[in-house]
C-alpha positions as CSV (number, residue, x, y, z in Angstrom):
1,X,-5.8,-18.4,-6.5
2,X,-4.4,-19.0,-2.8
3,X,-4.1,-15.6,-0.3
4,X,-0.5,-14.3,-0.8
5,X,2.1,-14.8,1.1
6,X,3.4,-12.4,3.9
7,X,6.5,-12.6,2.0
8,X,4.5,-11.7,-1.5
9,X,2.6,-9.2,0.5
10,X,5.9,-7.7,1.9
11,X,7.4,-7.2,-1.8
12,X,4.1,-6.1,-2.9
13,X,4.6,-3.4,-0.2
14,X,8.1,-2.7,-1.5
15,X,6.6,-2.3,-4.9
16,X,4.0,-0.1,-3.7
17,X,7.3,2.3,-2.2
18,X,9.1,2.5,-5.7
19,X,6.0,3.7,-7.5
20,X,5.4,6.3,-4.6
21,X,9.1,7.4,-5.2
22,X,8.7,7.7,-9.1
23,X,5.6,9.3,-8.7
24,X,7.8,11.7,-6.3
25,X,10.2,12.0,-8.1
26,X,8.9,13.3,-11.8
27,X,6.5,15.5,-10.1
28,X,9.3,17.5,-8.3
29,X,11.5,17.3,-11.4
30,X,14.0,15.5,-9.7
31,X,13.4,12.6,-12.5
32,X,12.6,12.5,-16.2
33,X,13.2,16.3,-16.3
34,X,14.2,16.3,-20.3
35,X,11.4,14.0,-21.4
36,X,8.2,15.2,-22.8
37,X,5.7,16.4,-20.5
38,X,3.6,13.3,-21.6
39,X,5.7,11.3,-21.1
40,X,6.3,12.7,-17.3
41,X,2.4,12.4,-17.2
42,X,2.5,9.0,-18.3
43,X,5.1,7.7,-15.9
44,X,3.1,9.3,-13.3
45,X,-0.6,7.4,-14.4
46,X,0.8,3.8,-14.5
47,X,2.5,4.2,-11.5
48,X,-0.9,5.7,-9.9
49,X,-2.5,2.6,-11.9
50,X,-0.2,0.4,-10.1
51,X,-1.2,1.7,-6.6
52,X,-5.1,1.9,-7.3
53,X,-5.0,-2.1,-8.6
54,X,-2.2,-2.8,-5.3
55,X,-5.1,-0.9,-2.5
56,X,-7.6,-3.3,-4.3
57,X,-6.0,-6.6,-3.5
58,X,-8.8,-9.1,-1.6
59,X,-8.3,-12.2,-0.4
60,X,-9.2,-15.6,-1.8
61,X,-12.6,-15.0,-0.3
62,X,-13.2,-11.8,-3.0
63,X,-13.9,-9.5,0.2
64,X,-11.6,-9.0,2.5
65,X,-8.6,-6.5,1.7
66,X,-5.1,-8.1,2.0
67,X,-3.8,-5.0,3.3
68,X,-4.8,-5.4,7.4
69,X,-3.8,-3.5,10.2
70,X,-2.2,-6.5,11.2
71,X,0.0,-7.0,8.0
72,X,0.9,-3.7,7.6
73,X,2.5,-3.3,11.5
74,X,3.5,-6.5,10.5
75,X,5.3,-4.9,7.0
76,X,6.6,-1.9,9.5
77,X,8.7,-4.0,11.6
78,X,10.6,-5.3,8.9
């Protein structure tokens, strides 16, 4: 698989932002408030998940993270 794009890395970024919001969100109650406390919980572990498998990107070469200091002053000025 080829690195990523700085475009793909961007909207990987973006991504990154909506689970931080959800995760936000349902803990301060200002989302899912009438579902089921599992559920809440639930919401909260994928979108966790989806961070802990985004920080662990690499590069083609297996080592090297895909998120630099470069790409994310980079992500910044957008």
């Amino acid at each position: 698989m080829a690195d990523k794009t700085a475009d793909e890395i961007a909207a990987d970024f973006v991504a990154m932002g909506h689970s931080v919001a959800v995760i936000t969100d349902v803990i301060a109650g200002d989302s899912m408030a009438d579902e089921e406390a599992a559920d809440r919980q639930a919401a909260v572990d994928r979108n966790v998940e989806h961070l802990e498998l985004m920080k662990a990107m690499k590069k083609e070469d297996g080592t090297t993270s895909i998120w630099t200091t470069k790409v994310l002053q980079q992500l910044m000025q957008q």
